[in-house]
DRENTI-515759 format. One record per residue (C-alpha): z, y, x; residue in three letters. Coordinates in steps of 0.5 Angstrom, whole numbers, plus 500, padded with zeros to 3 digits. Each point is the difference from the previous one (the first is absolute). Layout:
<recs>
REC / w / v / u / type
REC / Z / Y / X / Ala;
...
</recs>
This chain:
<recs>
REC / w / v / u / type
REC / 500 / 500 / 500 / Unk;
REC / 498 / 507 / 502 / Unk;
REC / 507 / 503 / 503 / Unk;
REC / 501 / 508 / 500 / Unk;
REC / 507 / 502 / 504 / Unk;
REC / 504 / 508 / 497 / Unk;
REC / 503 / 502 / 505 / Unk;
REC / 501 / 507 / 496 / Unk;
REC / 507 / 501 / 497 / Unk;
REC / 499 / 506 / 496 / Unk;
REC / 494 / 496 / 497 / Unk;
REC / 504 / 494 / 499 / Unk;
REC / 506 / 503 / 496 / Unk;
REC / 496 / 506 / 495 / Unk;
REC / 498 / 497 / 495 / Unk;
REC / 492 / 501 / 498 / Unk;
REC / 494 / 498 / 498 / Unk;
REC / 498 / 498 / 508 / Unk;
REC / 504 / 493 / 499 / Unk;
REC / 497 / 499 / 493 / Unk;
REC / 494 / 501 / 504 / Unk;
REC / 502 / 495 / 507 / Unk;
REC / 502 / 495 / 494 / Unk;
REC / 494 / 499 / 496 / Unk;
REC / 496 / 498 / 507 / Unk;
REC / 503 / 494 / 500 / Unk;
REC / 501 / 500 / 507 / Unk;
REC / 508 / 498 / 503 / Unk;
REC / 503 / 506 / 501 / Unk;
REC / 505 / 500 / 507 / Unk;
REC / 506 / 506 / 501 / Unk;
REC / 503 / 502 / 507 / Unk;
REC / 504 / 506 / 499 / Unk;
REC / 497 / 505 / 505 / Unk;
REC / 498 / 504 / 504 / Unk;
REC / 501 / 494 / 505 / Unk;
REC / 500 / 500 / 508 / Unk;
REC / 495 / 496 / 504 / Unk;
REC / 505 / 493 / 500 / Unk;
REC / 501 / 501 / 493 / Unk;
REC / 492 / 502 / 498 / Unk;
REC / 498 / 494 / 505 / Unk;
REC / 505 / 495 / 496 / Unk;
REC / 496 / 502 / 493 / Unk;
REC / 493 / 500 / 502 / Unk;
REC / 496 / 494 / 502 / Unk;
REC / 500 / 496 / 493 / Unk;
REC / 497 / 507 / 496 / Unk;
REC / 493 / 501 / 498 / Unk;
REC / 502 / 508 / 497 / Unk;
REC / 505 / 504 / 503 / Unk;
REC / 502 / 507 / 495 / Unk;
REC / 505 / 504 / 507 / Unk;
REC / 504 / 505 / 500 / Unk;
REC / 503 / 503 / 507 / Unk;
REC / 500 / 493 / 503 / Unk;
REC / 499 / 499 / 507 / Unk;
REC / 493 / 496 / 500 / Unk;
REC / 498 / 500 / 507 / Unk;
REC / 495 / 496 / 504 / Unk;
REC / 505 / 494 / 501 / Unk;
REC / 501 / 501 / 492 / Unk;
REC / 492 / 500 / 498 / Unk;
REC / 498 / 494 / 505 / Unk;
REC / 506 / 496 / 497 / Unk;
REC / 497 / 502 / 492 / Unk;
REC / 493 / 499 / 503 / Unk;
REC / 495 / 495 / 497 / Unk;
REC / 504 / 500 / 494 / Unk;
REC / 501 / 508 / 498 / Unk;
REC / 494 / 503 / 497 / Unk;
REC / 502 / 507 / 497 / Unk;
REC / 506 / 504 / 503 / Unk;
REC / 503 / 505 / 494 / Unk;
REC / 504 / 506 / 502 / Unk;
REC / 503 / 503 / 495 / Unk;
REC / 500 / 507 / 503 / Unk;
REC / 497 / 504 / 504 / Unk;
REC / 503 / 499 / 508 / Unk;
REC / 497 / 495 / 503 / Unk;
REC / 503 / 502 / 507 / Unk;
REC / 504 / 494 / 500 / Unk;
REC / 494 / 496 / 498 / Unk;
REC / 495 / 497 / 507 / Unk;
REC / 494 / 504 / 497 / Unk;
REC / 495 / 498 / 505 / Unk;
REC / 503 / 492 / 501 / Unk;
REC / 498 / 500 / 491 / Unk;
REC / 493 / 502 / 502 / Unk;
REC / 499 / 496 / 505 / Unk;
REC / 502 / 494 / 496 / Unk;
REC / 496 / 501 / 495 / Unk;
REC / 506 / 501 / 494 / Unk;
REC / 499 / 507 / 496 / Unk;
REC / 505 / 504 / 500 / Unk;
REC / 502 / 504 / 493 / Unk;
REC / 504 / 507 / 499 / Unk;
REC / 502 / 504 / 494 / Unk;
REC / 499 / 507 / 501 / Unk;
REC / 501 / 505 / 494 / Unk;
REC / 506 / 497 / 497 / Unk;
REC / 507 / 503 / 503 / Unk;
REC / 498 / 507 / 502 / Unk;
REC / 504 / 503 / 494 / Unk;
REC / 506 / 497 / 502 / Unk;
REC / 499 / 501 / 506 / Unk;
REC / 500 / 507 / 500 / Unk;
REC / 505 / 500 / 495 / Unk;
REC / 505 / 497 / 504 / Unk;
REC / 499 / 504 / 506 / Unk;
REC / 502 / 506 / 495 / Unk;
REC / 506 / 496 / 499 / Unk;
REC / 502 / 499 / 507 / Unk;
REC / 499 / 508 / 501 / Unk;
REC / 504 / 501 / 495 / Unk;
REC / 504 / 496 / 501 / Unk;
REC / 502 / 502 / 507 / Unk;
REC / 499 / 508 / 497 / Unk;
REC / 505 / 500 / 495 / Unk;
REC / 506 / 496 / 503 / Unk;
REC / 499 / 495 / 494 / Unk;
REC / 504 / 493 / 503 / Unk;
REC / 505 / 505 / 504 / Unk;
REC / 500 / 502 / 492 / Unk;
REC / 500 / 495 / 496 / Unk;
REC / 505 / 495 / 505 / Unk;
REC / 504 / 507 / 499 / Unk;
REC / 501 / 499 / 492 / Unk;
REC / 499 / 492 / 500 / Unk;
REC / 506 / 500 / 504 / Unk;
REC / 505 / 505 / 497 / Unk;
REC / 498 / 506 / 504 / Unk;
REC / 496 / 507 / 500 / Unk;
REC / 498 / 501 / 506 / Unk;
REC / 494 / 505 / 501 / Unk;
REC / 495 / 502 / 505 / Unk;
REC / 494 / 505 / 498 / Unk;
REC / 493 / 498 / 500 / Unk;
REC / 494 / 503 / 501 / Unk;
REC / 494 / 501 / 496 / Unk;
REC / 492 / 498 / 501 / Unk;
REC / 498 / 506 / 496 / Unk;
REC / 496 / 504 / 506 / Unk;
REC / 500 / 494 / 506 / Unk;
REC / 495 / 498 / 505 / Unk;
REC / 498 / 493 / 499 / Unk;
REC / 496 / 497 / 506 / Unk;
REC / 496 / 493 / 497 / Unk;
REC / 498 / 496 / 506 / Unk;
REC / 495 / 495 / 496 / Unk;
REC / 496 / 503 / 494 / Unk;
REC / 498 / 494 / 496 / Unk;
REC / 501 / 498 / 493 / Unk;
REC / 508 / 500 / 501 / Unk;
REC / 499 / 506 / 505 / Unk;
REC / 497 / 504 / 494 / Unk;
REC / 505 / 498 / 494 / Unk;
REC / 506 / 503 / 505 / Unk;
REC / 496 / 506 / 501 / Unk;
REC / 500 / 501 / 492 / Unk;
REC / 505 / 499 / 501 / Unk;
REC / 503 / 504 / 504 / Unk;
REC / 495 / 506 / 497 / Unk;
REC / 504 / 498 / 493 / Unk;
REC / 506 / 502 / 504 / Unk;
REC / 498 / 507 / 502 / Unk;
REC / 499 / 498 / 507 / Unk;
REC / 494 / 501 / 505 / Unk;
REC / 498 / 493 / 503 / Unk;
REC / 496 / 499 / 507 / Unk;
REC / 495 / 494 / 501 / Unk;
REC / 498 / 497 / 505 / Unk;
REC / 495 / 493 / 501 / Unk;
REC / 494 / 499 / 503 / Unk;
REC / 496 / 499 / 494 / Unk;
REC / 500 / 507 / 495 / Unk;
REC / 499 / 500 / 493 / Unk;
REC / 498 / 508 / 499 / Unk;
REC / 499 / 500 / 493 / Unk;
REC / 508 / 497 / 499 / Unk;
REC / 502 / 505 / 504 / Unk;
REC / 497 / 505 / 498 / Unk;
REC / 503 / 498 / 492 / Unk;
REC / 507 / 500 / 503 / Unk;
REC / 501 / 505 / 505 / Unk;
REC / 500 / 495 / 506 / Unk;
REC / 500 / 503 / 507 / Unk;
REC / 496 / 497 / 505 / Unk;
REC / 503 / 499 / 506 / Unk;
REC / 496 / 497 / 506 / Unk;
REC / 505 / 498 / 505 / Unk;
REC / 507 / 497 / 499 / Unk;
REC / 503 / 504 / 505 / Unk;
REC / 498 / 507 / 496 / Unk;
REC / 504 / 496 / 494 / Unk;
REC / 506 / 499 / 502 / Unk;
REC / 501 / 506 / 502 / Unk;
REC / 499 / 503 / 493 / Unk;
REC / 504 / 495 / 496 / Unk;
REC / 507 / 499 / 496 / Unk;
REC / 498 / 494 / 498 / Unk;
REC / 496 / 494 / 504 / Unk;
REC / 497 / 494 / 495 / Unk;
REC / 496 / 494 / 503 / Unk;
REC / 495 / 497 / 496 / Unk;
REC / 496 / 497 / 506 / Unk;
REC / 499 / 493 / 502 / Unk;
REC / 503 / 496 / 505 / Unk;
REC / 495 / 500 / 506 / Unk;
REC / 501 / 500 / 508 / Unk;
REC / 499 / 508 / 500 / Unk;
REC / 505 / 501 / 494 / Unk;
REC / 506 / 495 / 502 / Unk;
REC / 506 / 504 / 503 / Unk;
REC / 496 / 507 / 497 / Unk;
REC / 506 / 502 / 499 / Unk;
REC / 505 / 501 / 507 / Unk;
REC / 504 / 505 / 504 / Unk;
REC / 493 / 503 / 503 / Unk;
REC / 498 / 501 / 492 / Unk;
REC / 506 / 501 / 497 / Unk;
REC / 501 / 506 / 505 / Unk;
REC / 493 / 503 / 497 / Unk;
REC / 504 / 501 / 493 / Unk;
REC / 505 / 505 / 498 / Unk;
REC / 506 / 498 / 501 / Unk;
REC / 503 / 500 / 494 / Unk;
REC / 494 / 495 / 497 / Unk;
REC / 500 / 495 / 496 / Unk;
REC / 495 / 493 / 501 / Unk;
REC / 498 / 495 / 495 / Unk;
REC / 497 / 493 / 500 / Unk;
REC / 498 / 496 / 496 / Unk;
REC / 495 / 498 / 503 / Unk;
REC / 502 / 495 / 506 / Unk;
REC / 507 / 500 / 504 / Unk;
REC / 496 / 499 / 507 / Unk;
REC / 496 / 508 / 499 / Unk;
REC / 506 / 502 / 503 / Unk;
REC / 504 / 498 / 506 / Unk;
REC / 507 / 497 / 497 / Unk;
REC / 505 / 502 / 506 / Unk;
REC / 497 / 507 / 501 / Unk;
REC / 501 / 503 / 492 / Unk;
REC / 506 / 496 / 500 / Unk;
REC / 501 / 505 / 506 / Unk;
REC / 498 / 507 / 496 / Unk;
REC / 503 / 497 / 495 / Unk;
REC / 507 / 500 / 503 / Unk;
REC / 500 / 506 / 505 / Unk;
REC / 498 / 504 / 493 / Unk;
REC / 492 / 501 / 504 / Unk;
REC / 499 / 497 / 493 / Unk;
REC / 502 / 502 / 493 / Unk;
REC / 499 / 494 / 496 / Unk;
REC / 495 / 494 / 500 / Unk;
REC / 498 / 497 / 494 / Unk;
REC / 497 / 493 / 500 / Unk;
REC / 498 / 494 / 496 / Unk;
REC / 499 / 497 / 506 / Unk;
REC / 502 / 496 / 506 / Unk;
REC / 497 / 497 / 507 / Unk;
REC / 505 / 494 / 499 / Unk;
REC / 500 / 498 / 493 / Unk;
REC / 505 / 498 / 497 / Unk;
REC / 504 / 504 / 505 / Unk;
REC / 505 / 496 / 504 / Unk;
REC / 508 / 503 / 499 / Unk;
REC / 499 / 505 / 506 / Unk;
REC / 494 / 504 / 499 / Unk;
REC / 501 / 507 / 502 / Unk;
REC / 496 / 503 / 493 / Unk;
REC / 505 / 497 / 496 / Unk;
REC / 507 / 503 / 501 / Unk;
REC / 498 / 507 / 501 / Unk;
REC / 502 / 505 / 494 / Unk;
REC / 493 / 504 / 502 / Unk;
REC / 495 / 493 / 499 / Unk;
REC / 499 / 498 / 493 / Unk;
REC / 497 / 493 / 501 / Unk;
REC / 497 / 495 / 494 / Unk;
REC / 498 / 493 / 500 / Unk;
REC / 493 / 501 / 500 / Unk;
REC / 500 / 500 / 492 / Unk;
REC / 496 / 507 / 500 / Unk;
REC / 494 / 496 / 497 / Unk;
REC / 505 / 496 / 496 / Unk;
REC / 498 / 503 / 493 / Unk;
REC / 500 / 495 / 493 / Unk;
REC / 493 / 504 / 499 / Unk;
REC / 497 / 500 / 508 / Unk;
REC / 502 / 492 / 501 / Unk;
REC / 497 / 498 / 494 / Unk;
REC / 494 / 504 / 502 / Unk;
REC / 500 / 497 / 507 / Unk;
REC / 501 / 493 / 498 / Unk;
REC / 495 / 500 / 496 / Unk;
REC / 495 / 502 / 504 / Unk;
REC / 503 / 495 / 506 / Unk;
REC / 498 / 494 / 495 / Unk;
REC / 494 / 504 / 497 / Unk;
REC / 498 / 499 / 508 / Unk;
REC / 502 / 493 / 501 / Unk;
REC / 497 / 497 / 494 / Unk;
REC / 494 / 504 / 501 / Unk;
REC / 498 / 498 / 508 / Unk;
REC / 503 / 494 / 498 / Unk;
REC / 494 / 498 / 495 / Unk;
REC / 496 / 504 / 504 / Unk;
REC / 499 / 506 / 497 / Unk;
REC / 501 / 507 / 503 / Unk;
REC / 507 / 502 / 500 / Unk;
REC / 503 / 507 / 498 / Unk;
REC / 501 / 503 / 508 / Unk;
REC / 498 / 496 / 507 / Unk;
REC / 503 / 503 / 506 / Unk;
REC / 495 / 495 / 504 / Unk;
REC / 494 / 500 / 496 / Unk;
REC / 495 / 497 / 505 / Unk;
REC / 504 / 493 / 498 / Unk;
REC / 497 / 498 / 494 / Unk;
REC / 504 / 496 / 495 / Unk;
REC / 497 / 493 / 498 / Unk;
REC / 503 / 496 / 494 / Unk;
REC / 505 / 496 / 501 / Unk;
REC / 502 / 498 / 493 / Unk;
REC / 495 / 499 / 494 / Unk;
</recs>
């Protein structure tokens, strides 16, 4: 029988039409809870030939393990940096992704963390929570300079955002959509050492790539104002762990609001979890009712399309054609 591994835990546990949608293929359906180490990955491959993933380790070793068998690899998402990209396209196995399903509650949750951070709410609410009526004075966003680092789907809903909230956004990315910029009052800024300079509020939104991994260290964050806030809900690795848990500490930093960590879950010592200026969520940024059932459903919309042959939603290597695999 056909087997297909989940990895996934958020698509695992909300409920929608993408498990009437799995169920109704017929094929046996194998859950692990994720997001899975290389050891833990190389255990549960090798006896699959569908693989719906969300941030597992799944290496070379990983692909050779699963290989002849799996034919279609799933992400649900968009990050693939923990995906071996090029071994998938050597082998021949498509690789399938879901753009356009969680840019709204990304974006959501970054003015949550912003304003979170701005308005002292846990030092508030564990205040009142515990019996107390300790209060500390905020800032507005009315009038703040924010510097957008990734101008792609997320990137332009933060910027309505922030438009929303009377404030004057900055963006910058190597590929420029004029007309959106020009709708919603988008400065263009050519070089990231002429925004940091400008804003109060730094928010990532850019992929994880060798010239973006540790974008954010001591020589960057020296560029920014020194009372700044950065954001990330993006990829813990953009910025350089030790180095923001400096700024962070010696006041270089005002604040740093992130959905994401380099090591995940974080081990009891990290140095992002235990500082009152860093406000650190379990990468549930995506995590919406509305945004899983959106990205599960386009995850096995793409599984069972390339797996009967037919052209899925989005391919991050569309040179690897898809091939029927089940009738």
């Amino acid at each position: 029988m056909t087997r297909i591994l989940v990895t996934t835990t958020s698509f695992q546990d909300t409920p929608g039409e993408h498990h009437q949608a799995l169920a109704d293929t017929g094929w046996e359906i194998v859950t692990a809870r994720g997001p899975l180490s290389e050891a833990d990955t190389l255990v549960a491959v090798g006896e699959i030939d569908g693989y719906i993933c969300g941030d597992d380790a799944i290496t070379r070793a990983v692909l050779e393990k699963a290989r002849p068998r799996l034919r279609v690899l799933s992400k649900y998402g968009i990050g693939v940096d923990k995906i071996d990209v090029a071994g998938c396209t050597e082998m021949g196995l498509p690789l399938l992704f879901t753009p356009g399903v969680n840019h709204t509650t990304v974006a959501e949750h970054t003015f949550l963390l912003l304003l979170a951070l701005e308005k002292h709410l846990l030092l508030h609410a564990d205040s009142t929570r515990s019996g107390g009526w300790k209060r500390q004075t905020g800032r507005e966003l009315l009038g703040k300079t924010i510097g957008i680092v990734g101008m792609g789907r997320i990137g332009k809903e933060v910027a309505k955002r922030a438009v929303a909230f009377g404030m004057k956004p900055l963006g910058y990315d190597l590929y420029w959509d004029e007309a959106f910029a020009s709708d919603y009052g988008v400065e263009r800024v050519e070089g990231l050492d002429d925004l940091f300079p400008r804003v109060d509020y730094l928010s990532l939104h850019t992929n994880l790539t060798p010239e973006t991994r540790d974008l954010i260290r001591a020589e960057t964050i020296a560029k920014l104002k020194p009372d700044a806030i950065v954001l990330n809900c993006a990829r813990g690795e953009i910025v350089h762990t030790a180095d923001i848990a400096a700024a962070l500490a010696d006041g270089r930093l005002r604040g740093y609001g992130t959905d994401v960590l380099d090591a995940e879950p974080p081990a009891a010592d990290h140095p992002l979890t235990h500082l009152s200026n860093c406000l650190v969520t379990p990468h549930i940024g995506s995590r919406t009712l509305e945004s899983v059932q959106r990205q599960a459903m386009a995850a096995v919309t793409n599984l069972i399309r390339a797996m009967q042959g037919e052209p899925p939603l989005a391919q991050v290597n569309p040179e690897v054609a898809v091939q029927r695999v089940v009738s």
